[in-house]
C-alpha positions in Angstrom: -28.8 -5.5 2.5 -27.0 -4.3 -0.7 -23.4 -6.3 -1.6 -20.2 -4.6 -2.7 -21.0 -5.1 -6.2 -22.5 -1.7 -5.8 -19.4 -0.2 -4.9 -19.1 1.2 -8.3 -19.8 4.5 -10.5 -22.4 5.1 -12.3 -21.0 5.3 -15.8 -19.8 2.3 -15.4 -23.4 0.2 -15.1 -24.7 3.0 -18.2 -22.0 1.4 -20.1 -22.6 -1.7 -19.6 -26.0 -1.5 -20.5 -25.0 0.3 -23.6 -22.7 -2.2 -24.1 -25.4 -5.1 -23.3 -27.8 -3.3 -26.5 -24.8 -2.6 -29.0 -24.1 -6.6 -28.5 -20.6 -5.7 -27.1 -20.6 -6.5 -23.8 -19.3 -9.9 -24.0 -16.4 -8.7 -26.3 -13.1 -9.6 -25.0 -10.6 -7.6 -23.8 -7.6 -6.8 -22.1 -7.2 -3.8 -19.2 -4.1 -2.6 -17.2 -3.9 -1.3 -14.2 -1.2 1.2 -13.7 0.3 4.7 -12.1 2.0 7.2 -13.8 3.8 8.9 -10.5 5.1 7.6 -7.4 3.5 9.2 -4.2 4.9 11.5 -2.2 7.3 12.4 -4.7 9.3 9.5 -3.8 11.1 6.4 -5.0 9.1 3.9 -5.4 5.6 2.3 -4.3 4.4 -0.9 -2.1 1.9 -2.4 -4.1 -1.2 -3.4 -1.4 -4.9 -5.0 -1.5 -4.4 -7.7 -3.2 -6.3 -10.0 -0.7 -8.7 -7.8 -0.3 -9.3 -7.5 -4.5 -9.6 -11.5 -4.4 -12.1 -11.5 -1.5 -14.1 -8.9 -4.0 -13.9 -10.3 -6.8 -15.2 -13.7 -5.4 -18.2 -12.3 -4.0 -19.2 -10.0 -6.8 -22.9 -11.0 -7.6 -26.4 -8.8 -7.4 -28.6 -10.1 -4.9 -32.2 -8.6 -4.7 -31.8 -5.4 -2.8 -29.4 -4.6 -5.2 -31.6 -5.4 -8.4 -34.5 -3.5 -6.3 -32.8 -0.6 -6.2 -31.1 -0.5 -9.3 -34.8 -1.1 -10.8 -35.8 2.1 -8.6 -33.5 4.6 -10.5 -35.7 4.5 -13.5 -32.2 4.3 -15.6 -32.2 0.5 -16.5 -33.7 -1.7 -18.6 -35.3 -5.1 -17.7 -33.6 -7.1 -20.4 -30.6 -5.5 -18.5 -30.9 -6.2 -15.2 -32.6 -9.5 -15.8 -28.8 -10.1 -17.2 -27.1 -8.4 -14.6 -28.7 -11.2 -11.9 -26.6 -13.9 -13.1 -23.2 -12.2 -14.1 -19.9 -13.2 -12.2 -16.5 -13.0 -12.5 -15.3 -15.6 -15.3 -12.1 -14.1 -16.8 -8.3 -14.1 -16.0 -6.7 -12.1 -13.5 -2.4 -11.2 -13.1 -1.1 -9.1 -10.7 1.7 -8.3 -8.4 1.9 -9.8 -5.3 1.2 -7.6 -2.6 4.4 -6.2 -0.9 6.3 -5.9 -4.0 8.1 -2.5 -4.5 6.5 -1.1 -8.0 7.3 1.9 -10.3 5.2 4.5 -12.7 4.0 2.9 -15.9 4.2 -0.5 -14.7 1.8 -2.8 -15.1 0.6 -3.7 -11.9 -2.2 -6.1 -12.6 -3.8 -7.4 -16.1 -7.7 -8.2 -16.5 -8.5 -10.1 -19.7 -12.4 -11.3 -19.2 -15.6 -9.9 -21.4 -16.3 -6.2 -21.6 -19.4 -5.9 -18.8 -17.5 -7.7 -16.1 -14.1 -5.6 -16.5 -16.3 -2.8 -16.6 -17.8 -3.6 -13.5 -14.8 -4.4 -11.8 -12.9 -1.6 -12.2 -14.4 1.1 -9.9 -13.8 -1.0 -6.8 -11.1 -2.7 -7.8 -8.8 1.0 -8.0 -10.1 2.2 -4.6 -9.0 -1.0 -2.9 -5.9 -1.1 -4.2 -4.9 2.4 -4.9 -6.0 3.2 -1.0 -4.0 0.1 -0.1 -1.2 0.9 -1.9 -0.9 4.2 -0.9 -0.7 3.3 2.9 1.8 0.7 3.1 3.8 3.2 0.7 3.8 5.7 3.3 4.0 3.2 6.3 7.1 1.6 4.5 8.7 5.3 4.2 8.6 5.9 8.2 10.1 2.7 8.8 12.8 3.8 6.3 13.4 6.5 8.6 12.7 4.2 12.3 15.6 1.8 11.5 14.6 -1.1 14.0 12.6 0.9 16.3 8.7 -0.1 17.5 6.4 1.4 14.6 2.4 1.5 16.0 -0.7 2.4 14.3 -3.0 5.1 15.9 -5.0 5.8 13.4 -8.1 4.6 13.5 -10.0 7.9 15.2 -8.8 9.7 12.6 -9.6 7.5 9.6 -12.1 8.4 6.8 -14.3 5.6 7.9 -14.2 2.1 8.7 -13.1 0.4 6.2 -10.1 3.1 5.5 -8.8 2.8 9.1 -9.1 -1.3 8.7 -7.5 -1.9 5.8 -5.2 0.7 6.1 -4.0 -0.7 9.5 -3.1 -3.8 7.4 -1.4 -1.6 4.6 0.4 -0.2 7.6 1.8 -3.7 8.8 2.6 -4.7 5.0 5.0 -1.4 4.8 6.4 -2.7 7.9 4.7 -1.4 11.2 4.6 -3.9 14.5 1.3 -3.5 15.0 -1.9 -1.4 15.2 -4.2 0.4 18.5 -7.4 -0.8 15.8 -8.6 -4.0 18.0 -11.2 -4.7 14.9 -7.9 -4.8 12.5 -6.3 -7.1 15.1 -9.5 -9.5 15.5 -9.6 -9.6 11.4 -6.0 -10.2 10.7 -4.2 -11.8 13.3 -2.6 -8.0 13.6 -0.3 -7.5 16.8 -2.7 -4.6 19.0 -0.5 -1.9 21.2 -2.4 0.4 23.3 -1.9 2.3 26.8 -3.8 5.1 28.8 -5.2 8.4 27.8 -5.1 11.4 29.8 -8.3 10.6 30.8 -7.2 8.1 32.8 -4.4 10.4 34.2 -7.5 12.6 35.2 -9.4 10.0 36.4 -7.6 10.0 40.0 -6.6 12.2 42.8 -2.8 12.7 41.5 -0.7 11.1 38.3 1.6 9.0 41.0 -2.1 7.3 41.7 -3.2 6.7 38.5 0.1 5.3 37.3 0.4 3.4 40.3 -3.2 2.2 39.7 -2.3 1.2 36.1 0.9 -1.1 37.7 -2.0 -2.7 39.2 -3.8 -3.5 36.5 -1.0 -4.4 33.7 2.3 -4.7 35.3 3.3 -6.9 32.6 3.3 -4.0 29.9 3.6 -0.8 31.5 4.3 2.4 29.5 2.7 5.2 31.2 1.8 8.7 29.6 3.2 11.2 31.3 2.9 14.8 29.4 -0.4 15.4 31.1 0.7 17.6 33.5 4.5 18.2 33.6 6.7 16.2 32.0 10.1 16.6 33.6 9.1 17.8 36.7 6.1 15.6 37.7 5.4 12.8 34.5 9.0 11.3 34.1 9.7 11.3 38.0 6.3 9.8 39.1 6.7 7.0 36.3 10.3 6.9 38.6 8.7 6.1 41.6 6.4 3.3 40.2 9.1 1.8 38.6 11.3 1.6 41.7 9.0 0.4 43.6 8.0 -2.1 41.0 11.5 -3.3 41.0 12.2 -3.6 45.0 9.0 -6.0 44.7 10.8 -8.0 41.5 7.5 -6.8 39.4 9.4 -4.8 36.8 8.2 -5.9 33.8 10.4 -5.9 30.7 8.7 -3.7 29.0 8.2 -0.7 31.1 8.5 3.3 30.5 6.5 6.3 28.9 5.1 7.7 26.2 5.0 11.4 25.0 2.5 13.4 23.1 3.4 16.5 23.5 5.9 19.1 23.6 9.5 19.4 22.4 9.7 15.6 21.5 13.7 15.8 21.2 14.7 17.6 24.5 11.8 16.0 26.5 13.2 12.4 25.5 16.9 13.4 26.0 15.8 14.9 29.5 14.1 11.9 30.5 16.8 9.1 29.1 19.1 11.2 31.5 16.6 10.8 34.1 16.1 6.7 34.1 19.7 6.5 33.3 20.7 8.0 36.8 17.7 6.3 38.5 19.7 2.9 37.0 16.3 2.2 34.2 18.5 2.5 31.2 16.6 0.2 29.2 12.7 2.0 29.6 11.2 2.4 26.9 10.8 5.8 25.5 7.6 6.2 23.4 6.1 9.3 21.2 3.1 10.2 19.3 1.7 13.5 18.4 1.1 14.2 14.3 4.2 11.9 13.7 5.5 11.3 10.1 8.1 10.3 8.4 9.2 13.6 7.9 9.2 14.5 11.8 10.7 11.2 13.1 14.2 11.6 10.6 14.4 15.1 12.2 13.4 13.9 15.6 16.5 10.8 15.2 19.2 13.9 13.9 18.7 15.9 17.1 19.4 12.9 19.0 16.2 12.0 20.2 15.8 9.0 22.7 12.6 8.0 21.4 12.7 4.3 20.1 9.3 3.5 20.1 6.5 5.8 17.8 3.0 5.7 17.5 1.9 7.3 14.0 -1.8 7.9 13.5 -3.3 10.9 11.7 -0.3 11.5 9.2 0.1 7.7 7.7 -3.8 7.0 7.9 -5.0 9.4 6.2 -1.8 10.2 4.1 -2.0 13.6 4.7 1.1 14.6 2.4 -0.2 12.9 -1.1 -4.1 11.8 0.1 -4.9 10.1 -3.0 -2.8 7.6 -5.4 -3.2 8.2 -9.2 -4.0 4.4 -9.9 -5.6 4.1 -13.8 -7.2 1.3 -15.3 -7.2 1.4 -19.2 -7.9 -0.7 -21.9 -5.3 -2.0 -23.9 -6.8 -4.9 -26.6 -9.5 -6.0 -27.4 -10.7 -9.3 -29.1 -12.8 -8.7 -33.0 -13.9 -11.7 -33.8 -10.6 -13.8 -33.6 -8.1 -11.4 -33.3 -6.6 -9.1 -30.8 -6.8 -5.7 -31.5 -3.8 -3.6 -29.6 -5.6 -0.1 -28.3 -4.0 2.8 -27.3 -5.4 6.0 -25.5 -4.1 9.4 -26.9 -3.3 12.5 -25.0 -2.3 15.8 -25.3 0.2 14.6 -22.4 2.6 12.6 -23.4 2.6 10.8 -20.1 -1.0 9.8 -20.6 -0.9 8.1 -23.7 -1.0 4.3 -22.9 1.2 1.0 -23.6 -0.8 -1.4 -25.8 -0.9 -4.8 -26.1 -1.2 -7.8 -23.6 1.7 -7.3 -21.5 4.2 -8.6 -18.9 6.8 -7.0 -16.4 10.2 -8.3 -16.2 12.8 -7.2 -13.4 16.4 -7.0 -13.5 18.9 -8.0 -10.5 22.0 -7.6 -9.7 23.4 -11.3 -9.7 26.1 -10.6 -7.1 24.2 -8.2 -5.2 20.4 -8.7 -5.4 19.6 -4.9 -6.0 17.1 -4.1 -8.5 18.8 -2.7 -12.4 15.9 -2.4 -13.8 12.2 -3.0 -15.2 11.3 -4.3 -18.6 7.5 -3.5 -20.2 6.9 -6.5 -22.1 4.9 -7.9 -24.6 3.0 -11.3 -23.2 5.2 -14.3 -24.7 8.6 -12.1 -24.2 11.4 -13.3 -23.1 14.7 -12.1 -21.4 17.9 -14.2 -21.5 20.9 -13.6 -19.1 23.2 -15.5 -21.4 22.9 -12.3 -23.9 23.7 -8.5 -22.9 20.7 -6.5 -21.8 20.5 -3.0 -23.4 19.4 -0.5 -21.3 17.6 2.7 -23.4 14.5 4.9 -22.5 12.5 5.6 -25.8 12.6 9.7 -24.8 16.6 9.4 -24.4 17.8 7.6 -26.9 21.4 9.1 -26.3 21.6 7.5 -22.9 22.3 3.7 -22.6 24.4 1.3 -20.9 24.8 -2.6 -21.2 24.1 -4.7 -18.5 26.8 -8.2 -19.3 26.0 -11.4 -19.9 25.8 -13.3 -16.9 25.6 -10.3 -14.9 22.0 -10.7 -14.2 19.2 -12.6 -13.0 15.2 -11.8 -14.4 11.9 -12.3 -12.8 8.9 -12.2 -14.1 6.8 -9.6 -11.8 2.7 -10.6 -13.0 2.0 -13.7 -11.4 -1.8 -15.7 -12.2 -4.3 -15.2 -9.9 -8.0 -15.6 -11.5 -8.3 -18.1 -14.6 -11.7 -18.6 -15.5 -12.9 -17.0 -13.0 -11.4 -19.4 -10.5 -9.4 -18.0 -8.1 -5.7 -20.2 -8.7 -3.5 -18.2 -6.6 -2.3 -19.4 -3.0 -3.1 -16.5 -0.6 0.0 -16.4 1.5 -0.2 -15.4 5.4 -0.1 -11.8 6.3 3.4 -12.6 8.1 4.6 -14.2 4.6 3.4 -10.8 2.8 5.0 -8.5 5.4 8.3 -10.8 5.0 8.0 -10.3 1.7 7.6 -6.9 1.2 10.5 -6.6 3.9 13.1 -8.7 0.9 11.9 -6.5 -1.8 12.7 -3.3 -0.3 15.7 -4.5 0.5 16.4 -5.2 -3.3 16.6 -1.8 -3.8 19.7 0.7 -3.6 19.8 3.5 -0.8 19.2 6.2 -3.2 15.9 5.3 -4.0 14.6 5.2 -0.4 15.9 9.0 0.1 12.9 10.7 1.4 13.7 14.2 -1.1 15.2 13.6 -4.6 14.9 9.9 -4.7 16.8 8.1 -7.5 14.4 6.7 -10.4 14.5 3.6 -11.5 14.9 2.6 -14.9 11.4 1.3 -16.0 11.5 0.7 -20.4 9.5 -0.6 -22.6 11.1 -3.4 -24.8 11.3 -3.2 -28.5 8.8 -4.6 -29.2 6.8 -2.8 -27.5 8.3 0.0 -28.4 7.2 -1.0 -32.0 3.6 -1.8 -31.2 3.2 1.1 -29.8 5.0 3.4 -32.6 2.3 1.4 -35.0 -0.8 1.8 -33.1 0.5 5.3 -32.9 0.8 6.0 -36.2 -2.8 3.9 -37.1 -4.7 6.4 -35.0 -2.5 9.5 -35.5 -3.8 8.7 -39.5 -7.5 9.7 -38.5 -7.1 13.4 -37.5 -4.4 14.0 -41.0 
C-alpha cells in the first residue's frame, strides 16, 4: 500500500536527486506560499487545509511499496533512495490559521527546512490547501448572500473524487455552511449531516400522499418532504398539506416540518407555496431548495422575494464551477550559503510574477474603534509595527496615492503563527467549531464593500520599506547579469 508521500510530481523527486549528487539537498532555505489573485474575481479569500497539511506533514515517510516502486521506474539511484528511506519532516513551519480571510501576495505560510524536504513537500502541500481554500472561499460567498438562512452541502455525487467531496465538505463548513448530505465527512469531523428523500422514494409507492405519509412514519421528527416530482402547486405542496394537518390533529408536528424544491421557477413556486401553508395556518414550514444553486442564483432568488430559507448547494460550491482551480504558488525566497542567508527573487516578464524576497512576516491593520480590517503589511521577519507612531499607507506602483493611518488609531496583529519547529508539530489544533467560529470573526472584520459579489473593494496589501528595499536590491543584483 503506497503512503501519501507519493502524492507528488515528478520533477520534484528528479530534483531532489539532482540535488542529493550536487551535495545541495540539505542546503537551507526559505519558501512561501502565496496567490497572486483572489478567486472568483472577488474580495478576498478563506484560507483552508491547514489540519489536513499538519496531518501530511506528520506522516510523510517512504514505506517499502513506495521504495519498490520508485526502484521500478528505472529513474533513481540506489544511493538515492537508500536516502530517501529515512527522510522526514525536520524544519519549521508558519502559516495562517485556517479560517482567516487572506489577500493576493500574502504570505500565507513560510517553510524554512533543508532543500530535499521542501521540495518534497510542496506538491501536496498546494493541492490541499489551494483545493481547501478555494471551497470555503466560495462556501463563505453563498452565505454572504444566505444571511442567517440553513446552508447544506450536496455535493458529494458530484465531487471529483473522494477526497475532494470530503475535504471540501469541511471547507464548506469553515466558510460557514450548517452542515453536509456526505455521512463519511460527518463520521470524520464531527460534521452536522442533513438529508431527506429522492424522487425515488416519491416513486416508490402508489401516490405522493403515500409516500409522504409513509415518510411521517418513519421520521416525524424531521420531516421535509420533496414535492416537485409530480406537480408542485397542484399535487406536491397540498399533499405535504394533508400530512402536516393530520400530523398536527395527532400533536406529531414536528418543529421542523415542510418541503424542499428542486425544480422549476424556484421564486414563484416558493411564494405560491408560503401562501399556501400560510392559509392552511403552517406559517413557520420550512421552505427548502436545491437545484445548481450558487451564490449567484440564491442573491437573485432573495431579490424576487423568494420564500426559500433553507438551500442545499451541491454541484456549483463542490466543484467550484465558476473559478475550478486556485492559483496557490510556492517559491523560494532565501537560501542559506554557508552561514548566510541569501534573499532570492524570481523574475518575470509579468510584473505580477516577480517574487518578494526574504524571510517574511504579515502584519494586519484594525480599526481600533471598529475592528474592520485597514490594511496588510509584507514584512521582513524581525519587523515591527508600533501604534504609538503614524502608519503610512503607500503601494510601491502608486506612489502618488497615500494616506496616514494616526497614532493610536490602530491595533496590529501578526497574521503567521508557528506551527512545525524542528519538525515537531507545536501548534494547538483547535476544534472544527473553534475554526468555523473563527473564520465567522474574521469575515466580520472586513467592510461591506469587500464582500460585494461584482467589483469588490481591494484591500490595501504593501510591502514595507524594507522590503521594499530588499527587493529593489535583489532586483538590481540580478537585473546586472543580462546588461
Amino acid at each position: 500500500m503506497y503512503t501519501d508521500v507519493l502524492l507528488t510530481d515528478l520533477y520534484q523527486l528528479t530534483m531532489m536527486q539532482g540535488l542529493y549528487f550536487e551535495g545541495k539537498h540539505e542546503q537551507r532555505c526559505v519558501f512561501d506560499r502565496y496567490y497572486r489573485k483572489n478567486p472568483f474575481s472577488g474580495g478576498y479569500t478563506v484560507v483552508a487545509g491547514l489540519e489536513h497539511l499538519i496531518d501530511y506533514v506528520e506522516n510523510l515517510h517512504f514505506n517499502e511499496d513506495d521504495m519498490a516502486y520508485l526502484a521500478g521506474t528505472g529513474i533513481f539511484k540506489p544511493e538515492f533512495l537508500d536516502y530517501l528511506k529515512d527522510i522526514r519532516f525536520t524544519g519549521d513551519i508558519y502559516a495562517m490559521p485556517e479560517g482567516t480571510v487572506a489577500f493576493p501576495q500574502e504570505v500565507l505560510l513560510r517553510v524554512e527546512t533543508k532543500k530535499a524536504e521542501a521540495l518534497l513537500l510542496e506538491t501536496c502541500m498546494s493541492m490541499i490547501m489551494n483545493h481547501e481554500s478555494l471551497i470555503a472561499t466560495k462556501a463563505r460567498r453563498v452565505r454572504t448572500v444566505a444571511g442567517n438562512d440553513v446552508l447544506m452541502e450536496f455535493g458529494l455525487r458530484r465531487a471529483q473524487g473522494k477526497s475532494a467531496g470530503v475535504y471540501g465538505a469541511r471547507a464548506a463548513f469553515i466558510g460557514g455552511f450548517n452542515g453536509t448530505s456526505n455521512v463519511y465527512a460527518g463520521a470524520c469531523f464531527g460534521i452536522p449531516v442533513f438529508g431527506t428523500m429522492a424522487h425515488s422514494w416519491i416513486m416508490s409507492f402508489p401516490t405522493e400522499l403515500d409516500a409522504f405519509r409513509a415518510y411521517a412514519r418513519q421520521y416525524d421528527d424531521n420531516l421535509i418532504l420533496l414535492a416537485d416530482t409530480y406537480n408542485t402547486l397542484k399535487q406536491g405542496v397540498p399533499d405535504a398539506i394533508t400530512v402536516f394537518k393530520e400530523l398536527r390533529d395527532a400533536g406529531k408536528l414536528p418543529a421542523r416540518y415542510g418541503i424542499r424544491l428542486d425544480s422549476g421557477d424556484l421564486a414563484y413556486l416558493s411564494k405560491e407555496a408560503g401562501k399556501m401553508f400560510a392559509a392552511a395556518g403552517f406559517d413557520d414550514a420550512i421552505i427548502s431548495a436545491s437545484n445548481d444553486l450558487d451564490e449567484n442564483l440564491i442573491s437573485g432568488l432573495k431579490l424576487q422575494g423568494s420564500l426559500i430559507n433553507s438551500w442545499g448547494v451541491g454541484t456549483n460550491l463542490i466543484t467550484s464551477k465558476d473559478s475550478p482551480s486556485m492559483g496557490g504558488v510556492f517559491k523560494l525566497v532565501g537560501q542559506y550559503e554557508g552561514d548566510t542567508f541569501v534573499p532570492k527573487i524570481k523574475l518575470s516578464d509579468n510584473a505580477e510574477k516577480i517574487s518578494n524576497p526574504g524571510r517574511k512576516n504579515v502584519f494586519r491593520l484594525y480599526d481600533k474603534d471598529t475592528g474592520k480590517m485597514k490594511a496588510d503589511i509584507i514584512a521582513l521577519e524581525g519587523e515591527t509595527i508600533s501604534t504609538d507612531t503614524a502608519f503610512h499607507l503607500v503601494a510601491d506602483s502608486m506612489p502618488w496615492r497615500y494616506r496616514t493611518v494616526p497614532a493610536g488609531s490602530f491595533t496590529v496583529r501578526t497574521m503567521l503563527e508557528p506551527i512545525f519547529r524542528n519538525g515537531k508539530l507545536v501548534y494547538k489544533k483547535p476544534s472544527l467549531s473553534e475554526i468555523c467560529d473563527y473564520a465567522k470573526r474574521e469575515i466580520e472584520t472586513l467592510w461591506p464593500e469587500y464582500l460585494r459579489l461584482i467589483n469588490p473593494e481591494e484591500m490595501r496589501v504593501q510591502r514595507s520599506a524594507k522590503l521594499s528595499e530588499l527587493r529593489q536590491d535583489v532586483l538590481r543584483k540580478e537585473s546586472a547579469n543580462f546588461l
